[in-house]
C-alpha positions as CSV (number, residue, x, y, z in Angstrom):
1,X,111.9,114.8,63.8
2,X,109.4,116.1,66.2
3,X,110.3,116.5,70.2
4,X,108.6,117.1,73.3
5,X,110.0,119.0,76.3
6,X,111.4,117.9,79.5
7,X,113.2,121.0,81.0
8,X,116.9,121.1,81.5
9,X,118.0,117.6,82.9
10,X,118.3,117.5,86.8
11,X,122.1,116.1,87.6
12,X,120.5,112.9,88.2
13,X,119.9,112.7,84.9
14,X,123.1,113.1,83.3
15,X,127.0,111.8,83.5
16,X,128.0,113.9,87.0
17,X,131.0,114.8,84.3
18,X,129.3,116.4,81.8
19,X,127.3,118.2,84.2
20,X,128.3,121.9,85.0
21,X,125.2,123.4,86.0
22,X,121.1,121.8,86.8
23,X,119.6,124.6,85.1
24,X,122.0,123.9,81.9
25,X,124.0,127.9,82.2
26,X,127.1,127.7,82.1
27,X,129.5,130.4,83.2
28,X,132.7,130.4,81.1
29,X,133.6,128.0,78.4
30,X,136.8,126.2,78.7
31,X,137.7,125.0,75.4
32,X,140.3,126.6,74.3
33,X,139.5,128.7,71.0
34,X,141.8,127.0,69.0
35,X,139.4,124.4,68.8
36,X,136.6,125.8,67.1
37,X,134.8,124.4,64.2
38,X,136.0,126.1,61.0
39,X,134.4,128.8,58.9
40,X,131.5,126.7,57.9
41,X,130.6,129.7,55.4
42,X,133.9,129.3,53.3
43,X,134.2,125.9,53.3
44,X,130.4,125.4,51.8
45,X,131.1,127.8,48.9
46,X,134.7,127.6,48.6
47,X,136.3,123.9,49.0
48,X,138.9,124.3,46.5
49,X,139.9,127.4,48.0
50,X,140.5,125.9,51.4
51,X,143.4,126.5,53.7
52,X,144.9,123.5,54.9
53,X,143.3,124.1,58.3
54,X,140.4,124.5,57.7
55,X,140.0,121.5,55.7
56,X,141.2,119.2,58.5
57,X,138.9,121.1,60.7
58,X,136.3,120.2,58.1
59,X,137.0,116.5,58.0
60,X,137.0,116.9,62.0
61,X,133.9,118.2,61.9
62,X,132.7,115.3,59.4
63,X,134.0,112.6,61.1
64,X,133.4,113.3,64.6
65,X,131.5,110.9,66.7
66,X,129.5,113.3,68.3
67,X,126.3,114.7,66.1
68,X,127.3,118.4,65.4
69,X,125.5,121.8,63.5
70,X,126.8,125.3,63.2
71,X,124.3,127.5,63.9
72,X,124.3,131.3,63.0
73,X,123.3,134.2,65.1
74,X,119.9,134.1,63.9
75,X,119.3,130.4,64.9
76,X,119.5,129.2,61.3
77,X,121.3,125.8,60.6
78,X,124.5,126.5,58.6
79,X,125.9,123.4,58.3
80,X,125.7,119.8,60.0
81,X,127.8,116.6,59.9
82,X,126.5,113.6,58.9
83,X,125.9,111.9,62.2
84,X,123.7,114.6,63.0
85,X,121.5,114.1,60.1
86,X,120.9,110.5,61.2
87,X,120.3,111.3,64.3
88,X,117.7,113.6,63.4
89,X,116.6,111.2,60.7
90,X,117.4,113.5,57.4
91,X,120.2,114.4,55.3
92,X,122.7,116.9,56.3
93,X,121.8,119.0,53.5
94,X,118.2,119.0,53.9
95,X,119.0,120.6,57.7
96,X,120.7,123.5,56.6
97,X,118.7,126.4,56.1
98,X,116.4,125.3,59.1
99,X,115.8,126.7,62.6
100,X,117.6,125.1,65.1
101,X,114.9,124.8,67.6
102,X,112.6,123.1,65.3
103,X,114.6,120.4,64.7
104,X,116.0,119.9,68.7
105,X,112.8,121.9,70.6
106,X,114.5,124.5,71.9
107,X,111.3,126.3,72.2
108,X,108.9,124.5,74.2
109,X,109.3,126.2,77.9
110,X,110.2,129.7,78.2
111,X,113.6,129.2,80.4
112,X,115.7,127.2,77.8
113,X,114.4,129.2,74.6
114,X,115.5,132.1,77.0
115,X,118.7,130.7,77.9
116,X,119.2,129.4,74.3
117,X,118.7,133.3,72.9
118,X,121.5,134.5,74.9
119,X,123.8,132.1,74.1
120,X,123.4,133.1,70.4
121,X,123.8,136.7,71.4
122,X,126.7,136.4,73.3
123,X,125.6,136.5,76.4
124,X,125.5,133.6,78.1
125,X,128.6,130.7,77.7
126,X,126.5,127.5,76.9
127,X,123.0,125.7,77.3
128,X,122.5,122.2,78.1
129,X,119.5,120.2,78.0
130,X,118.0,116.9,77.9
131,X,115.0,116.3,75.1
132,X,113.1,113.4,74.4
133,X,112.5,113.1,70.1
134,X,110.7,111.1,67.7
135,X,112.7,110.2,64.8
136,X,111.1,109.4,61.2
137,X,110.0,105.9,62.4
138,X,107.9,107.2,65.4
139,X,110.3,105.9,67.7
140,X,111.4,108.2,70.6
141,X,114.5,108.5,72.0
142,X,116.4,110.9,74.4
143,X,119.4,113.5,73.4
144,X,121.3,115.3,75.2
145,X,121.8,119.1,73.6
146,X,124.9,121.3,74.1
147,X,124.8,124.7,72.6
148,X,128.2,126.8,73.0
149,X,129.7,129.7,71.0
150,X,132.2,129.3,68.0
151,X,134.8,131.4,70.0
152,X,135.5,135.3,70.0
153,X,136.0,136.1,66.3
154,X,133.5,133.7,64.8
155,X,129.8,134.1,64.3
156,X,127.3,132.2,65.3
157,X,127.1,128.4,67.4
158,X,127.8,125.0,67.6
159,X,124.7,122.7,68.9
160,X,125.5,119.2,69.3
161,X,123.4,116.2,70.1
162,X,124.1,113.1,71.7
163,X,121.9,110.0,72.0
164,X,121.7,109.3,76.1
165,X,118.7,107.3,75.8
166,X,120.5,103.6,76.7
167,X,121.2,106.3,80.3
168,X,117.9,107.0,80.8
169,X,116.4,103.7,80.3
170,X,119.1,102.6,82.6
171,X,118.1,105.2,85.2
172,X,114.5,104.7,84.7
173,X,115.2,100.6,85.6
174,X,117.5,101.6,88.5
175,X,114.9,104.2,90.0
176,X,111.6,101.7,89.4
177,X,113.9,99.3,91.7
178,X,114.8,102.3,94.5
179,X,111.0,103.0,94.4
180,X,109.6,99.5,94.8
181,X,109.2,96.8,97.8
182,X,111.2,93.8,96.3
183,X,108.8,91.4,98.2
184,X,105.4,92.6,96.9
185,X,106.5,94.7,93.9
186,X,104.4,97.6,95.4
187,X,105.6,101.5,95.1
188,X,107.7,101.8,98.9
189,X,107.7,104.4,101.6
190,X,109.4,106.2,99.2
191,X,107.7,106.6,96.0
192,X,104.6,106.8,98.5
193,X,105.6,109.9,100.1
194,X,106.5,111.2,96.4
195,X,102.9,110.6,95.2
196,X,101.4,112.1,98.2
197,X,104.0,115.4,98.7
198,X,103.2,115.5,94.9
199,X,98.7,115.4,95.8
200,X,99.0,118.0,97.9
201,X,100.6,120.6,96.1
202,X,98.9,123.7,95.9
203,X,98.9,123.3,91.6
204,X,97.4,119.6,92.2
205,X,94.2,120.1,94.1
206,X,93.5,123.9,92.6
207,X,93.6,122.7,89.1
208,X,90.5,120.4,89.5
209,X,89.0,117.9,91.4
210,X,87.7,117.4,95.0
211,X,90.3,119.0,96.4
212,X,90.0,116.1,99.4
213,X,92.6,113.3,99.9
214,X,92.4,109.9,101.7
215,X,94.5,107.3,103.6
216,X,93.7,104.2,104.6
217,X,96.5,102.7,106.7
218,X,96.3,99.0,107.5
219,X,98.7,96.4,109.7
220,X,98.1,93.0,109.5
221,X,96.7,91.3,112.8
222,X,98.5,87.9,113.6
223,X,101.9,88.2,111.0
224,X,104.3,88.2,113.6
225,X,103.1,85.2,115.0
226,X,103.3,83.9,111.2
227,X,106.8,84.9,110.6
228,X,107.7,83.7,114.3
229,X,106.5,80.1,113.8
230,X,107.0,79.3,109.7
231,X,109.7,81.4,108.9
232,X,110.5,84.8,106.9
233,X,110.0,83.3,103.8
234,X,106.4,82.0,103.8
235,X,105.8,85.6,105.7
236,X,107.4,86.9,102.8
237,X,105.0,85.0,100.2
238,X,102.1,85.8,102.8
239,X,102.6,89.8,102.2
240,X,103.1,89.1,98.6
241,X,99.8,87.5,98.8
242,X,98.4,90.5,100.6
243,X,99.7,92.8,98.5
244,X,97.8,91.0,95.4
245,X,94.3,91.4,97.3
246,X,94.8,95.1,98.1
247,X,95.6,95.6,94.6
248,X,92.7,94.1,93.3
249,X,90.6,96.4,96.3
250,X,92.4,98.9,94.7
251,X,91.2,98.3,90.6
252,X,87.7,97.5,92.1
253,X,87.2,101.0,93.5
254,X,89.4,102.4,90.3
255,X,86.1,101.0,88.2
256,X,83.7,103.9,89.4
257,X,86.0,106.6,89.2
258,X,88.8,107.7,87.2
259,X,91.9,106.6,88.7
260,X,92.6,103.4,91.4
261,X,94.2,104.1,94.4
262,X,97.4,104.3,95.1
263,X,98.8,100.8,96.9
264,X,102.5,101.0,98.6
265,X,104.4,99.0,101.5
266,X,105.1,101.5,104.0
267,X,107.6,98.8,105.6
268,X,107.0,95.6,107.7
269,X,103.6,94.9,107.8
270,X,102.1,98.0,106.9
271,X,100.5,98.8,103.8
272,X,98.6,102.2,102.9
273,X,95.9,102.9,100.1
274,X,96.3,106.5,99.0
275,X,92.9,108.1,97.1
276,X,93.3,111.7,95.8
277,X,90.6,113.6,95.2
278,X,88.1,111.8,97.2
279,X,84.8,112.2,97.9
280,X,84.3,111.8,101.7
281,X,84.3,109.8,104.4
282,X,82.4,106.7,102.7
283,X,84.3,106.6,99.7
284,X,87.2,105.7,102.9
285,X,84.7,103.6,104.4
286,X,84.0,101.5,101.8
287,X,87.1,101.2,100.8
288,X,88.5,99.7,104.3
289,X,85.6,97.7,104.8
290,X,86.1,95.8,101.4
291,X,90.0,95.6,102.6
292,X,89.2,94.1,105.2
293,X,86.7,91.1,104.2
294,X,89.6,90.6,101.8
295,X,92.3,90.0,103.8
296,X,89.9,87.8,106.0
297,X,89.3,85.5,103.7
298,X,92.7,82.7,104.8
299,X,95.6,82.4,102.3
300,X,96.9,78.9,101.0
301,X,100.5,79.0,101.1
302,X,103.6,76.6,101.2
303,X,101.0,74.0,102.5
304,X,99.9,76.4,104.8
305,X,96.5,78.0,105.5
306,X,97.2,81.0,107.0
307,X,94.6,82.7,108.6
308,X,95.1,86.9,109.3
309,X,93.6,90.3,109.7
310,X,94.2,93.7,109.6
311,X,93.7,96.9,111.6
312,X,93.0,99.9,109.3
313,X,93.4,103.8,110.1
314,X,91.4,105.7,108.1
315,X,91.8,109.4,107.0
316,X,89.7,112.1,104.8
317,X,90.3,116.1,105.0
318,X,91.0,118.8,102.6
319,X,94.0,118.5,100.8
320,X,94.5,122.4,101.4
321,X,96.8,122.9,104.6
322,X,97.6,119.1,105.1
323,X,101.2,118.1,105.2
324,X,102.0,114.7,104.2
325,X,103.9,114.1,108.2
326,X,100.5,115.4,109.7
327,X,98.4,112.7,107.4
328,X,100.4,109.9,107.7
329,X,100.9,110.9,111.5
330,X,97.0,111.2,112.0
331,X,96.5,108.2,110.1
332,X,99.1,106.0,112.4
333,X,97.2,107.0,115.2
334,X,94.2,106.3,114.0
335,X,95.3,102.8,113.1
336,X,96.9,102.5,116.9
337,X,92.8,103.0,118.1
338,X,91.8,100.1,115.4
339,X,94.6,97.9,117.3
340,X,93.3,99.0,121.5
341,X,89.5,98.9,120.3
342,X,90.2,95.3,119.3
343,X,92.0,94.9,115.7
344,X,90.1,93.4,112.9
345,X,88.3,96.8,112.2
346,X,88.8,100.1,110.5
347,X,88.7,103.2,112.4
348,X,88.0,106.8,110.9
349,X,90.1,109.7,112.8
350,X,88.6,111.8,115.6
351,X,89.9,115.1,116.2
352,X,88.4,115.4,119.3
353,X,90.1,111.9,120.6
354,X,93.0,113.0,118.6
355,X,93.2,116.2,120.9
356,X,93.1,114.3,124.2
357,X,96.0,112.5,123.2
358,X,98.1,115.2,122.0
359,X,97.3,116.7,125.4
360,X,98.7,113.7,127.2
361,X,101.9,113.8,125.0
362,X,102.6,117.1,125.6
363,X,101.8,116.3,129.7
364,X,103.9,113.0,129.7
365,X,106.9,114.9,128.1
366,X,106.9,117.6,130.7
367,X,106.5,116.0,133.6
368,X,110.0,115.3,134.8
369,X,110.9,118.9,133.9
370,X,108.0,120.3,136.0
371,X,109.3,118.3,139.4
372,X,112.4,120.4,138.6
373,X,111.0,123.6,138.6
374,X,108.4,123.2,141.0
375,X,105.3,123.4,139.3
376,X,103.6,121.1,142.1
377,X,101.3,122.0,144.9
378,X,99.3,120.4,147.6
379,X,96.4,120.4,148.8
380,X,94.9,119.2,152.1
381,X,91.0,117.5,152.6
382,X,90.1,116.9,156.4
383,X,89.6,113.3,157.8
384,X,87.0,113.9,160.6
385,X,86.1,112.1,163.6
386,X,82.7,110.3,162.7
387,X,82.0,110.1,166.4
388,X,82.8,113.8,167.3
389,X,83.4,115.4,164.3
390,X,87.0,116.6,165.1
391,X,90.0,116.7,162.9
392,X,91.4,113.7,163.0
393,X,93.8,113.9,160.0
394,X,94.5,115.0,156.4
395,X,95.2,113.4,153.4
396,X,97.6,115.3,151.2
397,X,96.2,115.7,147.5
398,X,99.2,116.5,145.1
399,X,98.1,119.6,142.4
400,X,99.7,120.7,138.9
401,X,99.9,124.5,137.9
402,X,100.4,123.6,134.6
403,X,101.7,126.9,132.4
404,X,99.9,126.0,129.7
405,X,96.3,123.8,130.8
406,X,96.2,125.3,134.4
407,X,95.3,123.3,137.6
408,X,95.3,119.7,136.9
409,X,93.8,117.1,139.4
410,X,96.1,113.7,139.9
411,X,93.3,111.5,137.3
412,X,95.2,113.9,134.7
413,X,98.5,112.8,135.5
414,X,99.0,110.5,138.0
415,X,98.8,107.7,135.4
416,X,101.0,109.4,133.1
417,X,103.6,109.6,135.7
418,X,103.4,105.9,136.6
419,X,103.8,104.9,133.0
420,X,106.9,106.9,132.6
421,X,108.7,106.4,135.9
422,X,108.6,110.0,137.0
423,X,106.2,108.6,140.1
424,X,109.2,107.9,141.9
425,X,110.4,111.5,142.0
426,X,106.9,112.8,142.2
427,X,106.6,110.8,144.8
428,X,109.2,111.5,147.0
429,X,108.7,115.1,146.6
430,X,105.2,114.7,147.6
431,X,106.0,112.6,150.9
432,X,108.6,115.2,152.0
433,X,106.4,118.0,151.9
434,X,103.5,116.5,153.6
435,X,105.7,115.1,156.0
436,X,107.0,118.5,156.3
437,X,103.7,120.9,156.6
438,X,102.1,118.1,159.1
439,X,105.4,118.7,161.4
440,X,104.9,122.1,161.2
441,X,101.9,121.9,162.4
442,X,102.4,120.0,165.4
443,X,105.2,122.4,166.4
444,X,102.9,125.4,165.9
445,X,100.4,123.7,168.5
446,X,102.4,122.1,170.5
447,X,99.7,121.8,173.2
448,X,97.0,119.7,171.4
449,X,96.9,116.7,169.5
450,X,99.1,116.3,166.7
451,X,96.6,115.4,163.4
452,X,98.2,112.7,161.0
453,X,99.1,113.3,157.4
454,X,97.5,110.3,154.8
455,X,99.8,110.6,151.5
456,X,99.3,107.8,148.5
457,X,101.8,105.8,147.0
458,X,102.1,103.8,143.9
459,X,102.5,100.1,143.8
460,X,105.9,101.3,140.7
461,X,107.4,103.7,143.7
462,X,107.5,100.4,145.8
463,X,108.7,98.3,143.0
464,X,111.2,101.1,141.4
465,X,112.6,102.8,144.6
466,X,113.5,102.0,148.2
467,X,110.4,103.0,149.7
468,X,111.0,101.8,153.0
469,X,114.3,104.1,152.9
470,X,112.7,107.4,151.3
471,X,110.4,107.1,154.2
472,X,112.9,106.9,156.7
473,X,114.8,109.6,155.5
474,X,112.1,112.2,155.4
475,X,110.9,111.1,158.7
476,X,114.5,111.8,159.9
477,X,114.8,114.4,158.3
478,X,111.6,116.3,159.3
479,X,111.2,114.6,162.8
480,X,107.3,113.8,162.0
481,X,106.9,110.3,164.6
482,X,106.3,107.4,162.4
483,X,102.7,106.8,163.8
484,X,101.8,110.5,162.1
485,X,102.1,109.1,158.7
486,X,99.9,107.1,156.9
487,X,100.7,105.4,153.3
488,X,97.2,104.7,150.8
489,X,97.9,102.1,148.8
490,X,95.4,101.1,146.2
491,X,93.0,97.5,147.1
492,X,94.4,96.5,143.9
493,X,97.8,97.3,144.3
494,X,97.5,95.6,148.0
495,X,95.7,92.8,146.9
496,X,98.4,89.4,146.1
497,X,101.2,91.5,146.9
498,X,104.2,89.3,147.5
499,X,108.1,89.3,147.3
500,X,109.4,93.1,147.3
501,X,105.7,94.7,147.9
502,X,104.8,92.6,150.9
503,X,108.3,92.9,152.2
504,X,108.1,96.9,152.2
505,X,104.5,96.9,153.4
506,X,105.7,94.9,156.5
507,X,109.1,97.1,157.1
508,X,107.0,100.5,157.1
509,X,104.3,99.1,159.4
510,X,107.2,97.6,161.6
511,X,108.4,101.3,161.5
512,X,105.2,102.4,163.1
513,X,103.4,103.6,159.5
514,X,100.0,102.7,158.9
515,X,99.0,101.3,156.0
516,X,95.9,102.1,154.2
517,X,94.0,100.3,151.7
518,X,92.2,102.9,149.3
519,X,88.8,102.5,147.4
520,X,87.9,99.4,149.3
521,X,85.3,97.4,147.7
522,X,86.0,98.0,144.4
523,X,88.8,95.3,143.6
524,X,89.6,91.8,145.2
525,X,87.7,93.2,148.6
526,X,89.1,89.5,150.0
527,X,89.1,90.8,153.7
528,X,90.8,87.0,154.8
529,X,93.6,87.9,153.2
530,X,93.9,91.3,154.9
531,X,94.6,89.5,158.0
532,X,97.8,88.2,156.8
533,X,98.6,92.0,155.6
534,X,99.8,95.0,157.6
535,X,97.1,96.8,156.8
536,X,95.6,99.4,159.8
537,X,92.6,101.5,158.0
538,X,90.7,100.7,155.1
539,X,88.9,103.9,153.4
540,X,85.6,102.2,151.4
541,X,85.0,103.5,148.0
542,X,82.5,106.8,147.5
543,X,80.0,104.2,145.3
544,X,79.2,103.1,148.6
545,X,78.6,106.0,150.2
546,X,76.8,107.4,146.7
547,X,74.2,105.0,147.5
548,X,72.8,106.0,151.3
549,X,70.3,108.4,151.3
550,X,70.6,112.2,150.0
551,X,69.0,115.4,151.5
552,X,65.9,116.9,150.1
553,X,66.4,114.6,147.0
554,X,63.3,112.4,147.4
555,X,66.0,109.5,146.3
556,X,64.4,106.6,148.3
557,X,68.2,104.7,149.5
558,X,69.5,101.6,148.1
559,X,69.4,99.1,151.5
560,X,71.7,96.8,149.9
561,X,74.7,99.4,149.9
562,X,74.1,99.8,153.6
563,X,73.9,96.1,154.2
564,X,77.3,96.1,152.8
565,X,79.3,98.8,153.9
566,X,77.5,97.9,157.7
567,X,79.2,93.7,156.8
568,X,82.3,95.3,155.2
569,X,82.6,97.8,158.8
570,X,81.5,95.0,161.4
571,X,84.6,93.0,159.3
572,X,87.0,95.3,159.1
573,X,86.9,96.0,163.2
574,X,87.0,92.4,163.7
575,X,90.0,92.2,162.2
576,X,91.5,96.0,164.1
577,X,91.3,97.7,161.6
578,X,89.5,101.2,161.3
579,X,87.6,102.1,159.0
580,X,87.0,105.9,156.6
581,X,84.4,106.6,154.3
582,X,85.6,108.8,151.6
583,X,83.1,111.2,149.6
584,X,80.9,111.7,152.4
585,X,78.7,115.5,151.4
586,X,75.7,115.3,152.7
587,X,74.3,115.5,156.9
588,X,71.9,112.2,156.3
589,X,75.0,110.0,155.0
590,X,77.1,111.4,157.4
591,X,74.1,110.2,160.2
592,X,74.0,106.9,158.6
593,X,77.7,106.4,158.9
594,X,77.9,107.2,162.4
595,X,75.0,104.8,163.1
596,X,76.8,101.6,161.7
597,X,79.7,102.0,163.5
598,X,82.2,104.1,160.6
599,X,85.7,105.5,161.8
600,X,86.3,108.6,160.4
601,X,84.7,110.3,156.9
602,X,86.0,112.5,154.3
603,X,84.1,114.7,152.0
604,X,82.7,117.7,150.8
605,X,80.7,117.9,153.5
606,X,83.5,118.7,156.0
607,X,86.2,120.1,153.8
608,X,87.1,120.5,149.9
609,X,90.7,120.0,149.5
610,X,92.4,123.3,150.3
611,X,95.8,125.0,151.3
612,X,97.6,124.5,153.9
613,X,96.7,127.3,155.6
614,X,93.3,126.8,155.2
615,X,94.1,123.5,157.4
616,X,95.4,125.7,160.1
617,X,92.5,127.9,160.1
618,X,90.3,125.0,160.8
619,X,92.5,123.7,163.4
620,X,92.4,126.9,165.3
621,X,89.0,127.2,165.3
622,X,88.7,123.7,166.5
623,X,91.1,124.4,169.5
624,X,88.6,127.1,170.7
625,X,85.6,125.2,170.2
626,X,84.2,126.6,167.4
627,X,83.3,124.1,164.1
C-alpha cells in the first residue's frame, strides 16, 4: 500500500460530524476510558490467559466495522483487525511489527507527522486526516485516518481508517457542477476567479515562467436581439455553440505552448480567455483576432442562421502586484471601448485613456457633494460694445476648485453634470449668484448704466426643473429687472425645440429675458426658424472669428468666413436680433467686426474671464473715461 499526501482535510471535505477541527488537533478526547481497546500485548501472547474482558474487547476489536491498529509509543504496529488488513491490502499479521506511517503516510508534510508525534507522546488528544492510497491492485482510493490515545493507563494508540472515497467522488461530482456553466459546460465566474486568484499568487509566477498574465474579455454583438426574437433556448444552443469555437481558439493557441488557455462563462453573454504566463501583447493579439474571425463565421441552428459578433477587451501586465478585481476591472473597460469604437473588434488597454476615465469617475461622484460645500466659483469675461468699445455686459463663467485636480474649466464637468442630473442644482446656484453680483453692481453705481449679466443653461435644467420659476424667484429675490438677464442656450439645444422647451423659452422672454443662441453656426444655423423663436442675440461661434485675419501673422484671411459671418450678421438684424462675436483677441478682427456691422464682441482681447472684482475695476475706470 503506497499513499500520497493531501494535508489534513478542509471541513468540506469531511461529514461536518466527524469534523472537530480543519487542521485535524483535537483538544480533549471524549470517549470515555472505559472504552478503550484491550491490552493488545496480553492478548497476542496470552489468549488462554484472558480475562473475560479483555476477550470481549478482543472480539470488539475483531469484529468492528471500522478498520482499527494499536499502535505503540514508538509508532510501531502492535496489532490490527482484520478489516484493516484489507483495507490496506495485507494480512493483519503481516502489519504488525511495521511503522504506522508507512503504511497510512503519516509522514509526507511536516504538520501532520508533527501533529502525529505528539499524539503518540501524549501531548496532543487526536489527529485526523484525509489520505489518498494505492492498494495492491494500483487502484487508489481515499481514507480517512483518526489517531487517538488508548486512555490514561495504557500505552501507546489506536489509528483507524475508514474508506471515504464514495464522499469524495461525490464531492468532486457536486463541486465540477458548482464550478461549471450548465449551458456551455465551461468553468463559471467562479472556478474562473479560482484559476486566476490562484495565477497570481506570489509562489505561481516566482517559481517559473513569464511572470505576465492575460485576459481577453469578449461579449457577443447582436445576442440580445437573438434571444429577443427566437427565444432563450436557441440563444441558449447559440452560446453553446460559441462556447465550442472559443474552445477550439483555445487548443489552437495550446499547440505552440504548453498549456491552452483557460475558457469560462463569466455570465450572460460574456466569456473570458485566461493565458498565464504570457508572452506580451501579441500573444493577446493574436489570440482575440483569431476569436474574433471565429465567431464571425454565422452558426446553423434550429433552422436558423444566426449571424453575430463579438467585442473583445484585451489585457497583458505583470502578474506581480495585479489583483484579480483590478484585471478583470481593466479588462471590462477595455471591452466597454471595443463596444463605443464600434463593436466587432478587440481593443488592448490604455492606461493613459484608462486614467481619463477614472478621473471623470471620481469628478461625476463628487459633484453633488461639492454644490453642498461650495467648491464653485465664477468668473466674469466682458461683452463690449463693438461700436464704442464700452462694457456692455458679462457673461458669468461658472469655476471648480477642485481639492484634489485644482481649477477646472466647465468642458471638464459641465457634461458630467448634465449626465447625472446635478445641472439642475448647479444650475440654479449659478443663476442666483450671477443674478446676485450683477445687482450689486447696479446698486454700487447707481448713477450709470446698469451692465447685463449672460448666464448658460442646459437644454436638461429646462426639461428637469421649472426653469421659468427658478428664474422668477431669484429675480424676486435679488430685485435684478428682468431685461438685465440674459439666458445662452446652445443652437443645438434651441434648434426643434417644442412642447416644454419652446413653452419655457416663450414664458422667460414674455418675462422680459433675452434669449441667446450660443455658438451659432455650428449646428442647424436654420435662421427661418429663428423667426418663429424668442430668440434676441445670437453669439456666432469663435471658428468664424478664427478665420479673419491675425496681427503680424502674415496669415493671408480666409474671404469666405467673412462672407459668411457678414450674410449670417445682415440676417440676423433683419430679423431684430443682435448679434456677438465670441473669441475675438486680436485689434484686426476686432476692426473687421466693427466694419460688417457686429453687435458686441467677447474675447481675450478685451477681458480673460476674471473675478468679480476685477469687473468692478473695469467698470470704474470706464466711468472716468479711462479704457
Amino acid at each position: 500500500m503506497s499513499g500520497t499526501s493531501e494535508g489534513p482535510a478542509p471541513a468540506a471535505d469531511l461529514d461536518r460530524a466527524a469534523v472537530t477541527d480543519s487542521d485535524g488537533i483535537h483538544p480533549t478526547d471524549t470517549r470515555p476510558s472505559d472504552t478503550r481497546p484491550p491490552d493488545t500485548h496480553s492478548m497476542d501472547t496470552h489468549p488462554t490467559d484472558e480475562r473475560p474482558a479483555d476477550a470481549v474487547y478482543r472480539s470488539a476489536f475483531g469484529a468492528s466495522p471500522l478498520a482499527m491498529a494499536v499502535v505503540d509509543r514508538e509508532g510501531i504496529v502492535v496489532h490490527a483487525n482484520g478489516l484493516c488488513g484489507e483495507l490496506l491490502g495485507a494480512a493483519p499479521g503481516e502489519l504488525a511489527g511495521r511503522p504506522a506511517t508507512d503504511l497510512v503516510d503519516l509522514a509526507s508534510d511536516a504538520r501532520t507527522w508533527h501533529a502525529y508525534q505528539e499524539v503518540l507522546r501524549g501531548r496532543q488528544a487526536r489527529l485526523r486526516c484525509t489520505r489518498r492510497l494505492k492498494n495492491s491492485d494500483g487502484q487508489s482510493l481515499w481514507v480517512q485516518i483518526t489517531v487517538a490515545p488508548l486512555g490514561a493507563d495504557e500505552p501507546g494508540v489506536l489509528l483507524s481508517v475508514a474508506d471515504v472515497s464514495s464522499q469524495r467522488e461525490l464531492q468532486a461530482r457536486l463541486r465540477h457542477l458548482q464550478m461549471h456553466d450548465p449551458v456551455t459546460r465551461l468553468p463559471n465566474r467562479t472556478l474562473f476567479f479560482e484559476r486566476l486568484s490562484t495565477a497570481l499568487e506570489t509562489a505561481a509566477y516566482e517559481q517559473g515562467g513569464t511572470g505576465r498574465i492575460g485576459l481577453c474579455y469578449l461579449d457577443l454583438d447582436g445576442f440580445k436581439a437573438v434571444n429577443d426574437t427566437l427565444g432563450h433556448r436557441v440563444g441558449d444552443r447559440l452560446l453553446a455553440a460559441v462556447a465550442e469555437r472559443l474552445t477550439r481558439c483555445a487548443d489552437e493557441a495550446g499547440l505552440t505552448r504548453g498549456s491552452s488557455p483557460l475558457v469560462a462563462r463569466l455570465g450572460g453573454d460574456e466569456f473570458a480567455l485566461l493565458v498565464e504566463d504570457s508572452t506580451g501583447t501579441d500573444q493577446l493579439a493574436d489570440l482575440a483576432e483569431a476569436v474574433l474571425k471565429a465567431v464571425q463565421a454565422p452558426f446553423d441552428i434550429a433552422g436558423h442562421r444566426l449571424s453575430v459578433s463579438a467585442s473583445i477587451g484585451v489585457v497583458e501586465r505583470h502578474a506581480a502586484g495585479t489583483t484579480p478585481t483590478a484585471l478583470v476591472q481593466a479588462a471590462d473597460t477595455t471591452l466597454y471601448w471595443a463596444k463605443a469604437d464600434g463593436k466587432d473588434r478587440w481593443t488592448l488597454f490604455d492606461p493613459e485613456r484608462n486614467a481619463h476615465r477614472m478621473t471623470r469617475q471620481a469628478l461625476a461622484s463628487t459633484l453633488r457633494p461639492a454644490i453642498e460645500r461650495g467648491e464653485f466659483t465664477l468668473e466674469y469675461q466682458p461683452l463690449v460694445g463693438m461700436g464704442d468699445g464700452r462694457l456692455r455686459g458679462v457673461e458669468a463663467l461658472v469655476r471648480w476648485n477642485h481639492p484634489q485636480f485644482g481649477t477646472l474649466t466647465p468642458n471638464r464637468f459641465i457634461g458630467l453634470a448634465e449626465e447625472d442630473g446635478s445641472i439642475v442644482p448647479l444650475g440654479r446656484w449659478v443663476l442666483a449668484t450671477a443674478c446676485r453680483q450683477a445687482r450689486r453692481w447696479q446698486l454700487d453705481r447707481p448713477d450709470e448704466p446698469p451692465i447685463f449679466v449672460s448666464v448658460n443653461v442646459a437644454v436638461r435644467q429646462v426639461w428637469d426643473s421649472d426653469l421659468v420659476a427658478d428664474v422668477a424667484d431669484v429675480l424676486a429675490e435679488t430685485g435684478l429687472a428682468p431685461g438685465l438677464l440674459q439666458l445662452e442656450l446652445t443652437e443645438s439645444a434651441v434648434m426643434g425645440s417644442a412642447g416644454r422647451p419652446l413653452q419655457a423659452l416663450q414664458a422667460l422672454s414674455d418675462m422680459g429675458v433675452r434669449i441667446a443662441i450660443d455658438d451659432f453656426g455650428t449646428g442647424y444655423s436654420n435662421l427661418a426658424y429663428l423667426s418663429r423663436l424668442p430668440v434676441a442675440v445670437l453669439k456666432l461661434d469663435g471658428s468664424f472669428v478664427r478665420g479673419f485675419q491675425y496681427e503680424g501673422t502674415g496669415a493671408a484671411p480666409n474671404p469666405a468666413d467673412e462672407v459668411v459671418v457678414e450674410a449670417m450678421i445682415q440676417l440676423a438684424h433683419r430679423l431684430g436680433l443682435t448679434v456677438t462675436a465670441e473669441c475675438v483677441e486680436t485689434s484686426a478682427q476686432a476692426s473687421r467686426l466693427r466694419r460688417i456691422g457686429c453687435d458686441t464682441g467677447q474675447g481675450w482681447l478685451y477681458s480673460r474671464p476674471v473675478p468679480p472684482d476685477r469687473i468692478s475695476e473695469l467698470m470704474s475706470r470706464q466711468a472716468v473715461g479711462r479704457p
